[in-house]
Every structure is written in structure tokens, then in C-alpha cells.
C-alpha positions as CSV (number, residue, x, y, z in Angstrom):
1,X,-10.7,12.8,-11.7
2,X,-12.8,12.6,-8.6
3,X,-10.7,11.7,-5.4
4,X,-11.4,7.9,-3.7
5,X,-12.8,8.0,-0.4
6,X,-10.7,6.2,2.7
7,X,-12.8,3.0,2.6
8,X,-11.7,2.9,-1.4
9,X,-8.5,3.3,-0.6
10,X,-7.8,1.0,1.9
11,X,-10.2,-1.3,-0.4
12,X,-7.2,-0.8,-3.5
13,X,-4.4,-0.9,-1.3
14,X,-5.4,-4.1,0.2
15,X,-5.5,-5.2,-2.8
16,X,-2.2,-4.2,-4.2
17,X,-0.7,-5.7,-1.0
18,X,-2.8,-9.2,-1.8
19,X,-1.3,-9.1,-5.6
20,X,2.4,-8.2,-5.0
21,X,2.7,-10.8,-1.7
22,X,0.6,-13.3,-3.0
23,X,-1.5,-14.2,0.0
24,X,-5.9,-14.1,-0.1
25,X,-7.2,-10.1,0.5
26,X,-10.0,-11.8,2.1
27,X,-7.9,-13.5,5.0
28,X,-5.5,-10.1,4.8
29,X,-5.5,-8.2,8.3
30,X,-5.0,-4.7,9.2
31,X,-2.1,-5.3,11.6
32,X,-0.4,-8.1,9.5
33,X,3.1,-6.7,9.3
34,X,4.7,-6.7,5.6
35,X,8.5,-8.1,5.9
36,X,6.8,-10.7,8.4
37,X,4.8,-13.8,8.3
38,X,2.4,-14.4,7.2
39,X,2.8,-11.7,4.0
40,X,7.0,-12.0,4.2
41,X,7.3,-9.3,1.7
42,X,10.9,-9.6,0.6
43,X,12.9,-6.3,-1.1
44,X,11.9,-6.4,-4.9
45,X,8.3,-7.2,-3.4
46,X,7.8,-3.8,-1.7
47,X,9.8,-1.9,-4.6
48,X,7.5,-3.1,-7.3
49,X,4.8,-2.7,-5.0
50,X,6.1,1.1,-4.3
51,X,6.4,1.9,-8.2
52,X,2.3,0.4,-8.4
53,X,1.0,2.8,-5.5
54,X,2.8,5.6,-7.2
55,X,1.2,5.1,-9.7
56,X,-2.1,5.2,-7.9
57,X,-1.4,8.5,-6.1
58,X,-0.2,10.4,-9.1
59,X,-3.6,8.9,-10.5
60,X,-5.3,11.7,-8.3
61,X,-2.8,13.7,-6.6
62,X,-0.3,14.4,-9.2
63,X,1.9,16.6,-6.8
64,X,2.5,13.5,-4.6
65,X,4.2,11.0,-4.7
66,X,5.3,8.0,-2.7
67,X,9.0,6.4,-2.5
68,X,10.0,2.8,-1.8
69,X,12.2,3.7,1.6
70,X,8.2,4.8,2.5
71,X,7.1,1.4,2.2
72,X,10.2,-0.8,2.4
73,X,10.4,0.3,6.6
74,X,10.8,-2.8,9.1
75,X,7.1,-2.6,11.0
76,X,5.2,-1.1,8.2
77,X,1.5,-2.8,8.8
78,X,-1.3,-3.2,6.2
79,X,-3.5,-0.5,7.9
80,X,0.0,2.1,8.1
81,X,0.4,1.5,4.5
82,X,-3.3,2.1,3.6
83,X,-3.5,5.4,6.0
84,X,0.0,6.4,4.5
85,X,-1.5,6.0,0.8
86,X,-4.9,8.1,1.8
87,X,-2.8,10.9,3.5
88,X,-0.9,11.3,0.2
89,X,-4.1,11.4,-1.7
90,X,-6.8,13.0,0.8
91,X,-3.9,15.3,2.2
């Protein structure tokens, strides 16, 4: 399966953050921090979140994977998550 490009991935990861926290991708902000406002991503949140991106990178980097401490640190931002997600794909 042929690799995403960053823009794609920052496009899908946006829009797994939009689905598991509930708030509009289109009013969703690089440097909106997930355990704060205005996302306030609680525990199970990021976990099921975690086990979904996983998902994604073993989609087209089956060697890699991605873990829930990864995503469950304090001042994880949108645009961390999404350049953590393309390193682990496009490594």
C-alpha cells in the first residue's frame, strides 16, 4: 500500500483528534494542547484514540507502532501528535 504524504497525515490525524474529542476539525488548531481546553481529552479519550492511530500506522508501516504513554503525555499539541504519527510512518 502506497505511503500518505505529511499533508495526508496531518489531514487523518486531525481528524482522528476531531472524532475521539468531539470538537469541529475545521475550528481544530495546530497548537491546541490535548488534556487542555478547548479539546480536554480525558484518559480513555487518548487510549482509544492511541489504539485508532495504531491502527493507522500498522496500515502502512507494519514494523511500527505507536503506544498510549506516546500520546497520553501532559503538553502533547495537535501538530506534535500529527509530526509524531508521520515520523512513525515516513521514518
Amino acid at each position: 500500500m502506497k505511503k500518505p504524504t505529511q499533508s495526508e497525515i496531518f489531514t487523518d490525524v486531525k481528524d482522528f483528534v476531531s472524532k475521539f474529542s468531539r470538537f469541529p476539525v475545521h475550528k481544530l488548531k495546530d497548537n491546541f494542547i490535548l488534556k487542555s481546553h478547548p479539546l480536554k481529552m480525558n484518559n480513555p479519550q487518548l487510549i482509544s484514540m492511541a489504539l485508532a492511530l495504531r491502527g493507522y500506522v500498522k496500515n502502512f508501516e507494519p514494523n511500527a507502532t505507536i503506544l498510549a504513554t506516546e500520546i497520553k503525555k501532559s503538553n502533547l499539541t495537535v501538530a506534535l501528535l500529527c509530526n509524531l504519527i508521520n515520523n512513525k510512518i515516513n521514518h
